[in-house]
PDB file of the backbone (N, CA, C, O) and the ligand in Angstrom, with CONECT records:
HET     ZN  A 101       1
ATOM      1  N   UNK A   1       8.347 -20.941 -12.248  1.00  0.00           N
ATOM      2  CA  UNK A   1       7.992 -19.569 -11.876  1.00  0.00           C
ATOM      3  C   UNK A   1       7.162 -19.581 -10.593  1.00  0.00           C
ATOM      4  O   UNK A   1       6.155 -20.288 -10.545  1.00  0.00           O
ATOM      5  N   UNK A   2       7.490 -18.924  -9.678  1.00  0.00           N
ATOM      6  CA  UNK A   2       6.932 -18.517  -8.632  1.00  0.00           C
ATOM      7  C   UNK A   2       5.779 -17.919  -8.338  1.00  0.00           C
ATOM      8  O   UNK A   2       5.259 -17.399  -9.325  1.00  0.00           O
ATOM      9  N   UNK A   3       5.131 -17.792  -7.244  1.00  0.00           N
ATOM     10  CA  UNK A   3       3.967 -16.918  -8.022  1.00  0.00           C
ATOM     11  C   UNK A   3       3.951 -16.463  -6.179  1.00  0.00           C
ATOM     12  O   UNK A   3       3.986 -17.345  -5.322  1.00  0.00           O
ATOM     13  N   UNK A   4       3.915 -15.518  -5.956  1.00  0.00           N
ATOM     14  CA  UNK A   4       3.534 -14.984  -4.529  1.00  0.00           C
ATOM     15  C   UNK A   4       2.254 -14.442  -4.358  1.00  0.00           C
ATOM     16  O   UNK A   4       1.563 -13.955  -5.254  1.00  0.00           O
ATOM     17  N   UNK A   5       1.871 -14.579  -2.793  1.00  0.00           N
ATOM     18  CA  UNK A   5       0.375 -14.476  -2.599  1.00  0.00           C
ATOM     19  C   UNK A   5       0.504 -13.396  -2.204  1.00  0.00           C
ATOM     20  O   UNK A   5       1.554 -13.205  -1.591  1.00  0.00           O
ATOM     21  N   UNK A   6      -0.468 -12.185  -2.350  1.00  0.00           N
ATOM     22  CA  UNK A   6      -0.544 -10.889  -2.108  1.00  0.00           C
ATOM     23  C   UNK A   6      -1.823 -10.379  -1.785  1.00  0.00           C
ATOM     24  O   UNK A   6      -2.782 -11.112  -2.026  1.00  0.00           O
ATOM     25  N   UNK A   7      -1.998  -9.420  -1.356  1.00  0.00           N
ATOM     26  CA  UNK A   7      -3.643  -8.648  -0.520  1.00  0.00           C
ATOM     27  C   UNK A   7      -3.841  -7.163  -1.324  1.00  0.00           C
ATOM     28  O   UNK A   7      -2.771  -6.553  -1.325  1.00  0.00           O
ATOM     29  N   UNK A   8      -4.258  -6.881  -1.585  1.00  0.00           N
ATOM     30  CA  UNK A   8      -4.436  -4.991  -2.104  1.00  0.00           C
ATOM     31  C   UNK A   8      -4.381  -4.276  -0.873  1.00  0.00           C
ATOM     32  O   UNK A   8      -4.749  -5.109  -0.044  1.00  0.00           O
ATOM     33  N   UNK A   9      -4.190  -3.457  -0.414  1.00  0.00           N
ATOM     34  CA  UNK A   9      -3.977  -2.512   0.492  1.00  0.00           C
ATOM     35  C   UNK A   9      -5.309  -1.265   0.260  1.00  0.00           C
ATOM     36  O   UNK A   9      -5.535  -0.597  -0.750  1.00  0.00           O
ATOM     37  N   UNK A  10      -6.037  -1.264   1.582  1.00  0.00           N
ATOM     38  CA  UNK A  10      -6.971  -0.827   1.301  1.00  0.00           C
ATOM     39  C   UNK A  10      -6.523   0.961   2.212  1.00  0.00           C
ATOM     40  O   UNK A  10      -5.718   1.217   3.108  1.00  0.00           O
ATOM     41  N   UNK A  11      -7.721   2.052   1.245  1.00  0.00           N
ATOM     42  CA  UNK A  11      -7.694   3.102   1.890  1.00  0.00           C
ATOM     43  C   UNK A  11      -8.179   3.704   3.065  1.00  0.00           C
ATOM     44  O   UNK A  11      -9.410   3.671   3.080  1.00  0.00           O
ATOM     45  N   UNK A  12      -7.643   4.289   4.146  1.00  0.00           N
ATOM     46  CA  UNK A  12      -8.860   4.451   5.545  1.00  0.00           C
ATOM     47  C   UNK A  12      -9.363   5.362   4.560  1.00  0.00           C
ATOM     48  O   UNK A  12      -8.948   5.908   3.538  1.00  0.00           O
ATOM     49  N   UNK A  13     -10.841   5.308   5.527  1.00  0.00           N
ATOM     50  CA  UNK A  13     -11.572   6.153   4.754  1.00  0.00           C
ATOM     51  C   UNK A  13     -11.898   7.811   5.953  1.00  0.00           C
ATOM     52  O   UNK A  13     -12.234   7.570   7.113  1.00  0.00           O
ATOM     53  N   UNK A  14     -11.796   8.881   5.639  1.00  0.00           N
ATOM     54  CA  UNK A  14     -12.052   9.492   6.889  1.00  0.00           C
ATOM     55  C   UNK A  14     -11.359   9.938   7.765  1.00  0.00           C
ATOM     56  O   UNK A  14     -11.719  10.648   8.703  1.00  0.00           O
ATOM     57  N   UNK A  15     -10.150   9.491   7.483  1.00  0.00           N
ATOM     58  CA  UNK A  15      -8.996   9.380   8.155  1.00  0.00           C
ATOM     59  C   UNK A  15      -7.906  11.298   7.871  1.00  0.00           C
ATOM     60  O   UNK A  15      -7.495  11.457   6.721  1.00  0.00           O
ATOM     61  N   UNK A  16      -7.637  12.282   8.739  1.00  0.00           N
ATOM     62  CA  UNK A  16      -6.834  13.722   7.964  1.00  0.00           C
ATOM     63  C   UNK A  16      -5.545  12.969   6.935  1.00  0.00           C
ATOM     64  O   UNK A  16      -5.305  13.311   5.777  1.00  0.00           O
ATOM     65  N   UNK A  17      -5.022  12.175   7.496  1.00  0.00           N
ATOM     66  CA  UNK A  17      -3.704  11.851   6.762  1.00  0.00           C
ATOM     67  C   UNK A  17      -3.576  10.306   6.136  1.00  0.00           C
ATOM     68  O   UNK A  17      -3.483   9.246   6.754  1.00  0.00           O
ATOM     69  N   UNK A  18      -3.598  10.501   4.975  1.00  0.00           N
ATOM     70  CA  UNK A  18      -3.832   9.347   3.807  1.00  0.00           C
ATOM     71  C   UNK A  18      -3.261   8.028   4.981  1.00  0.00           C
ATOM     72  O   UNK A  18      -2.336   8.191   5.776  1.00  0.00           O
ATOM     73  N   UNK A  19      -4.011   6.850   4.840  1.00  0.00           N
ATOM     74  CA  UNK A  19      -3.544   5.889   6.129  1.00  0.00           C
ATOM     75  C   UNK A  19      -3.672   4.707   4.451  1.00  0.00           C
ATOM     76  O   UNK A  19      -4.112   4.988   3.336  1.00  0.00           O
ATOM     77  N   UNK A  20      -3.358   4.026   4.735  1.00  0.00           N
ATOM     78  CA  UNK A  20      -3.336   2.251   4.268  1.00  0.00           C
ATOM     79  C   UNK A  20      -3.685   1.443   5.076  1.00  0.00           C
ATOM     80  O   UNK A  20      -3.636   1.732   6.271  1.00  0.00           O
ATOM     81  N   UNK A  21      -4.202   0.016   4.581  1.00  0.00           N
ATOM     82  CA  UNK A  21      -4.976  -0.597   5.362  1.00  0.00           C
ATOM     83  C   UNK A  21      -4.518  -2.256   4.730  1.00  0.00           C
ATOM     84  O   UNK A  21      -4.767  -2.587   3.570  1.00  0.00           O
ATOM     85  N   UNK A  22      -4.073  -2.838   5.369  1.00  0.00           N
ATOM     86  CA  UNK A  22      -3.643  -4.123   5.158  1.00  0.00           C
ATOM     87  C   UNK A  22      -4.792  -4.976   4.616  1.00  0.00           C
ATOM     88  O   UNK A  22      -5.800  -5.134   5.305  1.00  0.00           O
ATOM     89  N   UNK A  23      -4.691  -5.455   3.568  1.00  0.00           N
ATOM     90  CA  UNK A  23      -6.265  -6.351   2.633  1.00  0.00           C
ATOM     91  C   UNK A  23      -6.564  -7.027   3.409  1.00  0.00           C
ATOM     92  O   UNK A  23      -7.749  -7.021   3.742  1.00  0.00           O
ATOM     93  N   UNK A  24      -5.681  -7.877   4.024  1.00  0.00           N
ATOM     94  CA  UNK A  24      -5.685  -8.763   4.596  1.00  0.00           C
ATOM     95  C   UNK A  24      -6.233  -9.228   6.119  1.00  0.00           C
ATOM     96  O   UNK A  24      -6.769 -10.311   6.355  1.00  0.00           O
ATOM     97  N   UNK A  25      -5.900  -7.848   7.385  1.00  0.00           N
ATOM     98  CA  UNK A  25      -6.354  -8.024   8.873  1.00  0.00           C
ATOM     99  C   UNK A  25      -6.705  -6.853   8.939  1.00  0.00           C
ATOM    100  O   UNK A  25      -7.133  -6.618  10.069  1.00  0.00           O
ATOM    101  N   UNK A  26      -6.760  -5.439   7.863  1.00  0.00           N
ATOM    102  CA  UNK A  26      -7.008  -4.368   7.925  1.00  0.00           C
ATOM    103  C   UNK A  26      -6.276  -3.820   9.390  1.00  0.00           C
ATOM    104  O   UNK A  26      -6.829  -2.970  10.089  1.00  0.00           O
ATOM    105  N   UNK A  27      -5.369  -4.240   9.633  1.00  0.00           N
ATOM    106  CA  UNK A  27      -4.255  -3.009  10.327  1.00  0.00           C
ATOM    107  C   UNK A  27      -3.787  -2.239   9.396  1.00  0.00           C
ATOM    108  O   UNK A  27      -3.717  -2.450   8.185  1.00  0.00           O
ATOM    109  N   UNK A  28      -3.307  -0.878  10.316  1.00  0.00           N
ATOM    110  CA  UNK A  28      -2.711  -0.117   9.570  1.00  0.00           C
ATOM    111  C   UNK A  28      -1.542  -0.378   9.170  1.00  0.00           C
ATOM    112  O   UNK A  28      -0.759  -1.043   9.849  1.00  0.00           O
ATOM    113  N   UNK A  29      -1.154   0.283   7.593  1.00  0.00           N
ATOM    114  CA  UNK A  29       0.613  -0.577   7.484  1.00  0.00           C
ATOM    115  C   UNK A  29       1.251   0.814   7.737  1.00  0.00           C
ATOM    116  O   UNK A  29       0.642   1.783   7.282  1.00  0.00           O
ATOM    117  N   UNK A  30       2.379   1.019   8.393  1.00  0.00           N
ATOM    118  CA  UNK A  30       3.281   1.686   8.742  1.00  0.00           C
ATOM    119  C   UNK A  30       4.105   2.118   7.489  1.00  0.00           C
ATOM    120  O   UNK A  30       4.827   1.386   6.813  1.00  0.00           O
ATOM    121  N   UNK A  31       3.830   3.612   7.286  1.00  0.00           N
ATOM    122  CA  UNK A  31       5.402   3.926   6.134  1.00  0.00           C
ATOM    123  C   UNK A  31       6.427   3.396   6.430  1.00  0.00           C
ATOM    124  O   UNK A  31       6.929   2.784   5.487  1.00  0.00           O
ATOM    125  N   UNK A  32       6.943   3.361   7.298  1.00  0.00           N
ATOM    126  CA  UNK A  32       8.189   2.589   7.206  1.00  0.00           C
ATOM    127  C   UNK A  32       8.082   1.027   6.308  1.00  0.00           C
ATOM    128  O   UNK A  32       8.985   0.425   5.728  1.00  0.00           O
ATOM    129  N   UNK A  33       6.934   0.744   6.424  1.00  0.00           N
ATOM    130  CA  UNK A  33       7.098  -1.005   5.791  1.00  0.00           C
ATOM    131  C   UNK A  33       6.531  -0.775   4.482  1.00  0.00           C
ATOM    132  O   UNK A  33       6.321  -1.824   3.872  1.00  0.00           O
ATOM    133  N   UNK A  34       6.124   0.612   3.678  1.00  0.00           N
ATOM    134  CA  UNK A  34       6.031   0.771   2.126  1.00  0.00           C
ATOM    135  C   UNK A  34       7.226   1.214   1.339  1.00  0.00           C
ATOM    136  O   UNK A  34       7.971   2.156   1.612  1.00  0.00           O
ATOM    137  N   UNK A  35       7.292   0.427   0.362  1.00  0.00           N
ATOM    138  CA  UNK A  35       8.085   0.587  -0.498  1.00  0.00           C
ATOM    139  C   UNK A  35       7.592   0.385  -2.127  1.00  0.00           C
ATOM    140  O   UNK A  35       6.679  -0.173  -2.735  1.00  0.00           O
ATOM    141  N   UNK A  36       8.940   1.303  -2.458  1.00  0.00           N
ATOM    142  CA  UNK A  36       8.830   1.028  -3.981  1.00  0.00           C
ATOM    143  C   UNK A  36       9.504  -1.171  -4.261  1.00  0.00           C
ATOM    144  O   UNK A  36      10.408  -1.858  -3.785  1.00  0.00           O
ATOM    145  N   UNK A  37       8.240  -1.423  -5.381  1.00  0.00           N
ATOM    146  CA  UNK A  37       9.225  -2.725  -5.749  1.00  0.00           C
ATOM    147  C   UNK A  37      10.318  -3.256  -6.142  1.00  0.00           C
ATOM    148  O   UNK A  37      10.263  -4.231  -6.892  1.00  0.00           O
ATOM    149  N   UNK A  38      11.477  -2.763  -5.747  1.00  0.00           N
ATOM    150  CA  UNK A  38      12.357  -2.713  -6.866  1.00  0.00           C
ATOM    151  C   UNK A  38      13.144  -2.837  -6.229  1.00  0.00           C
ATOM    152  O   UNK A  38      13.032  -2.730  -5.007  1.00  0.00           O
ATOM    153  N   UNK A  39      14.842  -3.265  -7.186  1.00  0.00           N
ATOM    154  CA  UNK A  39      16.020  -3.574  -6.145  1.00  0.00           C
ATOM    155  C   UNK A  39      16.375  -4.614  -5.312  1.00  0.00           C
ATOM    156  O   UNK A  39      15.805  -5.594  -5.791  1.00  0.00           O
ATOM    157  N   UNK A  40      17.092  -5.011  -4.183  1.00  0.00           N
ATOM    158  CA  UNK A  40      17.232  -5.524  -3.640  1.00  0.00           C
ATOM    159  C   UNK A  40      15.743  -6.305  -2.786  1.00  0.00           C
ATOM    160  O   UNK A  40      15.634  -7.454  -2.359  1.00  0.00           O
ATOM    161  N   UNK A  41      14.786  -5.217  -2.768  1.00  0.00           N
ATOM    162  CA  UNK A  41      13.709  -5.893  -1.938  1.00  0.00           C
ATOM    163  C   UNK A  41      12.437  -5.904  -3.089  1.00  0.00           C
ATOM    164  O   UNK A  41      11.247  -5.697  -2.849  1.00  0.00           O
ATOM    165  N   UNK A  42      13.198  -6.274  -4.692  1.00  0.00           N
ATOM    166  CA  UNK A  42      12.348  -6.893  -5.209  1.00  0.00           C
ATOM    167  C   UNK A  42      11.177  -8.005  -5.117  1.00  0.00           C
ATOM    168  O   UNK A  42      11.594  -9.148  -4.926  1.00  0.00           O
ATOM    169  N   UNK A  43       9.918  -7.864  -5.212  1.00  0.00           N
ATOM    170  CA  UNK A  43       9.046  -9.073  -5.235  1.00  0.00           C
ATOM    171  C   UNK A  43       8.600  -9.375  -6.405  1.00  0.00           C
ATOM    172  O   UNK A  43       8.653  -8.558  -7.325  1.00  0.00           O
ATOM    173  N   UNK A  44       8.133 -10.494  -6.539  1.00  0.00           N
ATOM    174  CA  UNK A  44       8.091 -11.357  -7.911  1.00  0.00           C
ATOM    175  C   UNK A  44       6.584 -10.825  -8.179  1.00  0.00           C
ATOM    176  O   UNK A  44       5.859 -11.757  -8.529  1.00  0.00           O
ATOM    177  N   UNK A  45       5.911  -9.559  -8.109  1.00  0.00           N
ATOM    178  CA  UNK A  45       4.941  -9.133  -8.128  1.00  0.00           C
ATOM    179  C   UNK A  45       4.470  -7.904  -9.182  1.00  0.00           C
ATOM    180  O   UNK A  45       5.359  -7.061  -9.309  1.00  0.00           O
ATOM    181  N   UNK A  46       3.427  -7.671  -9.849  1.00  0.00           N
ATOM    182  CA  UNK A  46       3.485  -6.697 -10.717  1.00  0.00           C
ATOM    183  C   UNK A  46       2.926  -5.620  -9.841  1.00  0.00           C
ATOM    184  O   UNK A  46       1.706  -5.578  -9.996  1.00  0.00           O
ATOM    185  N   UNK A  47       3.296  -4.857  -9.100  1.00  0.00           N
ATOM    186  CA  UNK A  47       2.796  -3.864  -8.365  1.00  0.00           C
ATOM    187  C   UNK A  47       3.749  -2.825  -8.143  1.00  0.00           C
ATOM    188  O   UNK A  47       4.830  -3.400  -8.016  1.00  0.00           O
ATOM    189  N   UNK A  48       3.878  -1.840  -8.054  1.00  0.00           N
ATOM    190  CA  UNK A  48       4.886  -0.658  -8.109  1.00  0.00           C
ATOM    191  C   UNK A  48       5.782  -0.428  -6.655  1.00  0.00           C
ATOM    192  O   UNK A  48       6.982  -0.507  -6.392  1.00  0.00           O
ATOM    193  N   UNK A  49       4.357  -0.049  -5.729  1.00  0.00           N
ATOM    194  CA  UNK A  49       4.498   0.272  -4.455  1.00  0.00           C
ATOM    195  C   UNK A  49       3.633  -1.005  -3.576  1.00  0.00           C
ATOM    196  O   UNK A  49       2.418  -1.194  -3.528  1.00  0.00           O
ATOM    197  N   UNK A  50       4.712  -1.753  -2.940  1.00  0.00           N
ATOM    198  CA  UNK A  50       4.400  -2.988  -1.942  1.00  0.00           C
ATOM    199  C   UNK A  50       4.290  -2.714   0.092  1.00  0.00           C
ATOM    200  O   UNK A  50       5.396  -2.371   0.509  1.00  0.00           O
ATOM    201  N   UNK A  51       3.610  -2.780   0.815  1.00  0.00           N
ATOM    202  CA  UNK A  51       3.828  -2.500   1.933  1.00  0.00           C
ATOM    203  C   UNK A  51       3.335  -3.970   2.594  1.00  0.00           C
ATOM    204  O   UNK A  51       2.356  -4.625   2.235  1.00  0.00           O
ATOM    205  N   UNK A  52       4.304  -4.303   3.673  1.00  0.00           N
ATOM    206  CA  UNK A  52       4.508  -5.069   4.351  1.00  0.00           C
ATOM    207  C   UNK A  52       3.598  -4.854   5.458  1.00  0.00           C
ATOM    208  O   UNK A  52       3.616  -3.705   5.897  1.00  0.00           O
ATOM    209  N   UNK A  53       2.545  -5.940   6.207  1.00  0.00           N
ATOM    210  CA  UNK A  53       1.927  -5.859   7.397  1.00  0.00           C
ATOM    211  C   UNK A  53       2.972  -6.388   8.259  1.00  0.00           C
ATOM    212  O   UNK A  53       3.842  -7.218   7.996  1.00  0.00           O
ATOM    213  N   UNK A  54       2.686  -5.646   9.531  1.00  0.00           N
ATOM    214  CA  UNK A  54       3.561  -5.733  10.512  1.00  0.00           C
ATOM    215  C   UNK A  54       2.735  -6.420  11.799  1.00  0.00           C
ATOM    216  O   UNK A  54       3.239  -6.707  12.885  1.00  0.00           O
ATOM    217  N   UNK A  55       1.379  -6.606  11.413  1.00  0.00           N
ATOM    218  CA  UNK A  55       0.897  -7.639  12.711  1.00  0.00           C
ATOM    219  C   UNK A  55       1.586  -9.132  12.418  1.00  0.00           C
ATOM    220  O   UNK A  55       1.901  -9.747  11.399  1.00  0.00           O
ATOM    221  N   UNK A  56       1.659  -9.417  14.012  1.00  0.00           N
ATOM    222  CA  UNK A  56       2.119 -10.513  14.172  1.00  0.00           C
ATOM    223  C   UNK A  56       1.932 -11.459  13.540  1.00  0.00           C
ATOM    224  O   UNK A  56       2.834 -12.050  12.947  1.00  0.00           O
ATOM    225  N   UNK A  57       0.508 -11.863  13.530  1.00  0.00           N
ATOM    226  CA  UNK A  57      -0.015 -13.337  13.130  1.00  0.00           C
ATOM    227  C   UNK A  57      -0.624 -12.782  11.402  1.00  0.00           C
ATOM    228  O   UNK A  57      -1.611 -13.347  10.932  1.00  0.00           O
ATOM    229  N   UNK A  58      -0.088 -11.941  10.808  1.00  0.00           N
ATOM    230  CA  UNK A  58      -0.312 -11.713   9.360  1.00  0.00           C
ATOM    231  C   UNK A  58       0.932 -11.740   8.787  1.00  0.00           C
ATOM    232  O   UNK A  58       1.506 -12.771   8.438  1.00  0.00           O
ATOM    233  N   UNK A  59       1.371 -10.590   8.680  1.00  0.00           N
ATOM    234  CA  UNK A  59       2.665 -10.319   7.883  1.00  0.00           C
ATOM    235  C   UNK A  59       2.835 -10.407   6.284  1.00  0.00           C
ATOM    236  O   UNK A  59       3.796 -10.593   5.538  1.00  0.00           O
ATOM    237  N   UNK A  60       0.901 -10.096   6.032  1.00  0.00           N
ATOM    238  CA  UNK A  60       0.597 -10.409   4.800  1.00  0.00           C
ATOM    239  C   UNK A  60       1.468  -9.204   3.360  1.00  0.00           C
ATOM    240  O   UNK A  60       1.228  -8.024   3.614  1.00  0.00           O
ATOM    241  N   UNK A  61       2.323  -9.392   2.077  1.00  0.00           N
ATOM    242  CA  UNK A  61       2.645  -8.347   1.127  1.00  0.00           C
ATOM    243  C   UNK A  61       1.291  -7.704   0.727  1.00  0.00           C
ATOM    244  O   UNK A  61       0.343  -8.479   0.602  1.00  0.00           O
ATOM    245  N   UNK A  62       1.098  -6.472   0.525  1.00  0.00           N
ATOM    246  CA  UNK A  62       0.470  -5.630  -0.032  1.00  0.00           C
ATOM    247  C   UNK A  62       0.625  -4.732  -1.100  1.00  0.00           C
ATOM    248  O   UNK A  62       1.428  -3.800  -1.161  1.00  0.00           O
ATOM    249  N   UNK A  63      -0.197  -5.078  -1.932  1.00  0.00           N
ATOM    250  CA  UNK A  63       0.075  -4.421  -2.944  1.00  0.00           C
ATOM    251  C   UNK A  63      -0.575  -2.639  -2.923  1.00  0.00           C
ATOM    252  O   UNK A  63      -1.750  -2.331  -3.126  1.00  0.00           O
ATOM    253  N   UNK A  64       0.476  -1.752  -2.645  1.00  0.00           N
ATOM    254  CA  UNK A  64      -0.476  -0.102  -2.544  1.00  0.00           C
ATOM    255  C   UNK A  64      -0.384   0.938  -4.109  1.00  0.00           C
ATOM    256  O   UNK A  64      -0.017   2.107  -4.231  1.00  0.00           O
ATOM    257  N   UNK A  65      -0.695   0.315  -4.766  1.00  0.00           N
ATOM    258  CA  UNK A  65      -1.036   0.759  -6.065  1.00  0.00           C
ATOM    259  C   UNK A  65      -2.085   1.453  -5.988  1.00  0.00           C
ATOM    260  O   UNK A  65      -1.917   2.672  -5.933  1.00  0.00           O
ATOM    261  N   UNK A  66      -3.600   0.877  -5.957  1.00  0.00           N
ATOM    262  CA  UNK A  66      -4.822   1.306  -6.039  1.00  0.00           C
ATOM    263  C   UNK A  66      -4.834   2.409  -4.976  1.00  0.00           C
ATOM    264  O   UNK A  66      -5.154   3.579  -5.185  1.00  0.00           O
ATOM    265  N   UNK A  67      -4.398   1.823  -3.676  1.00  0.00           N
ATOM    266  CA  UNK A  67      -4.374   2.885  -2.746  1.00  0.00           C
ATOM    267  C   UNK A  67      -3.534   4.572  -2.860  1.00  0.00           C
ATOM    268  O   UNK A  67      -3.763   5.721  -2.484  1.00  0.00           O
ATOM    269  N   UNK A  68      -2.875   4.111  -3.331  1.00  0.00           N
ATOM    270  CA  UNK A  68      -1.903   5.435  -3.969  1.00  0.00           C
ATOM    271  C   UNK A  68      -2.767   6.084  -4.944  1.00  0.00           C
ATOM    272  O   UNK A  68      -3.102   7.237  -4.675  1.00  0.00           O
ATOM    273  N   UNK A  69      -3.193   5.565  -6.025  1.00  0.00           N
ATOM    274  CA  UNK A  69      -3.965   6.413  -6.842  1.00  0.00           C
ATOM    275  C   UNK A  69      -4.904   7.214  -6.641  1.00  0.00           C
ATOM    276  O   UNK A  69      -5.159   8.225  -7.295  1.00  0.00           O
ATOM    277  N   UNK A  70      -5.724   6.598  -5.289  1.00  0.00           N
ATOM    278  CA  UNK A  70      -6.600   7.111  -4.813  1.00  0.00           C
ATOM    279  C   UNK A  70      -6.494   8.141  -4.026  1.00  0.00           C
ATOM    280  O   UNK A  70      -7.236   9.107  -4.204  1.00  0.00           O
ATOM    281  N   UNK A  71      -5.482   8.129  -2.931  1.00  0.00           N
ATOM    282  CA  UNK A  71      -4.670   9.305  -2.627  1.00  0.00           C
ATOM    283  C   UNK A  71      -4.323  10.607  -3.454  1.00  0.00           C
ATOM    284  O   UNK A  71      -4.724  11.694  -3.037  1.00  0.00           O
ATOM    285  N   UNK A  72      -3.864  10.551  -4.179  1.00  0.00           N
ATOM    286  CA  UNK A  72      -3.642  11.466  -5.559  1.00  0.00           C
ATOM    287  C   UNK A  72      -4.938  11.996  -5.879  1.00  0.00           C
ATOM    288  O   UNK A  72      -5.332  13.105  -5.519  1.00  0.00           O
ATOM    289  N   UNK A  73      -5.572  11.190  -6.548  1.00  0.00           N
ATOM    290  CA  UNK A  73      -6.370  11.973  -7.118  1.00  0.00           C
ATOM    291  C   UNK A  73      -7.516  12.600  -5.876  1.00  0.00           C
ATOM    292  O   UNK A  73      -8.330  13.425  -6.289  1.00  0.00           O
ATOM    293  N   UNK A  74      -7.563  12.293  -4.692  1.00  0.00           N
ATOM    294  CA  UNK A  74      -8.352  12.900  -3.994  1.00  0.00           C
ATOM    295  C   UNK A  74      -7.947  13.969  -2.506  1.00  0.00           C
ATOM    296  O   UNK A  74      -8.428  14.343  -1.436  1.00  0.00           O
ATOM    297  N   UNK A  75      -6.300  14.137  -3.663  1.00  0.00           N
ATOM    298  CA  UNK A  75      -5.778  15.341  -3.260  1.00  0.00           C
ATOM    299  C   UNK A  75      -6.297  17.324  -3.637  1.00  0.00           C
ATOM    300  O   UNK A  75      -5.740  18.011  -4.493  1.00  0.00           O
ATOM    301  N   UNK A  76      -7.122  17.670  -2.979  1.00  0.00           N
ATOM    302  CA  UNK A  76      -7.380  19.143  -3.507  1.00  0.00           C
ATOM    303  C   UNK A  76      -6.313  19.715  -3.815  1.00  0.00           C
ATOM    304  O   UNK A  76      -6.001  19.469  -4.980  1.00  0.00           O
ATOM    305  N   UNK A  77      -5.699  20.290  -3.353  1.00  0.00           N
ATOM    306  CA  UNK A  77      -4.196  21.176  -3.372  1.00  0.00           C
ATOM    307  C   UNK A  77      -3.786  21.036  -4.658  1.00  0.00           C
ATOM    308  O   UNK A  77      -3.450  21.948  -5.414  1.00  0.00           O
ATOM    309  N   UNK A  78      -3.830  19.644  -4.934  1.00  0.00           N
ATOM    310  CA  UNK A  78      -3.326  19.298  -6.347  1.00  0.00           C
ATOM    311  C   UNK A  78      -4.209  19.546  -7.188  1.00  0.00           C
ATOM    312  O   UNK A  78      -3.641  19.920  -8.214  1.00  0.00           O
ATOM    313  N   UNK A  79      -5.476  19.540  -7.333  1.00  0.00           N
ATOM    314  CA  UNK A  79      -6.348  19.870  -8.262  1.00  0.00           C
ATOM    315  C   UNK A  79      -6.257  21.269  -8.102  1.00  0.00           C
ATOM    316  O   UNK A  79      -6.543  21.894  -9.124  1.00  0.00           O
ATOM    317  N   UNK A  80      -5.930  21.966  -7.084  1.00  0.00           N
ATOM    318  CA  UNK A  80      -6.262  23.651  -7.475  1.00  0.00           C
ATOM    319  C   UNK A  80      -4.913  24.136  -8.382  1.00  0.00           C
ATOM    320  O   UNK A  80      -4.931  25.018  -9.241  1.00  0.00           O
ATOM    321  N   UNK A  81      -3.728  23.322  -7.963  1.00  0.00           N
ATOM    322  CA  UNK A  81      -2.497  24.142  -8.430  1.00  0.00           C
ATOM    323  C   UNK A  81      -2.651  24.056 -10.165  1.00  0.00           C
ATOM    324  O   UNK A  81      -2.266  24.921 -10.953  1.00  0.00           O
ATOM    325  N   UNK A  82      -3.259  22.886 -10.470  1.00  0.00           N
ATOM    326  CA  UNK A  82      -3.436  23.277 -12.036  1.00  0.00           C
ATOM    327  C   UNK A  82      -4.124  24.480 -12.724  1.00  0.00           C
ATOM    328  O   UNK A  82      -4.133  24.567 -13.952  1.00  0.00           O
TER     329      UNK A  82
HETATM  330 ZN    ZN A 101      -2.233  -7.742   7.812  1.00  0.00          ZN2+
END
């Protein structure tokens, strides 16, 4: 069994539009390089939503679980519509 090395994906903080933050060199990760885990670009990882760093000398997997949650719940809009 394999075991892959992975970073948590951290939240900007402060930031108008929810950003991610690579655990690893803290660049920003690009939507384009988040994904759901699953499918063809499965990783051997227990994490839902994975985003790829796109700096050069990293290119570290990220796991954006925590970061997502945090997003959510510190969405207003969503707390008022209930
Ligand atoms: Zn990175």
């Amino acid at each position: 069994m394999s075991q892959h090395e992975y970073f948590i994906a951290l939240l900007a903080k402060g930031s108008a539009v929810p950003t991610l933050l690579c655990g690893h060199c803290n660049s920003t990760l690009s939507r384009a390089k988040i994904f759901r885990n699953e499918g063809r670009n499965r990783f051997d990882i227990a994490c839902q939503t994975l985003g790829l760093c796109s700096a050069d000398d990293c290119g570290a997997v990220n796991c954006c679980d925590e970061a997502m949650a945090e997003i959510d719940s510190s969405e207003p809009i969503r707390k008022m519509a209930s």
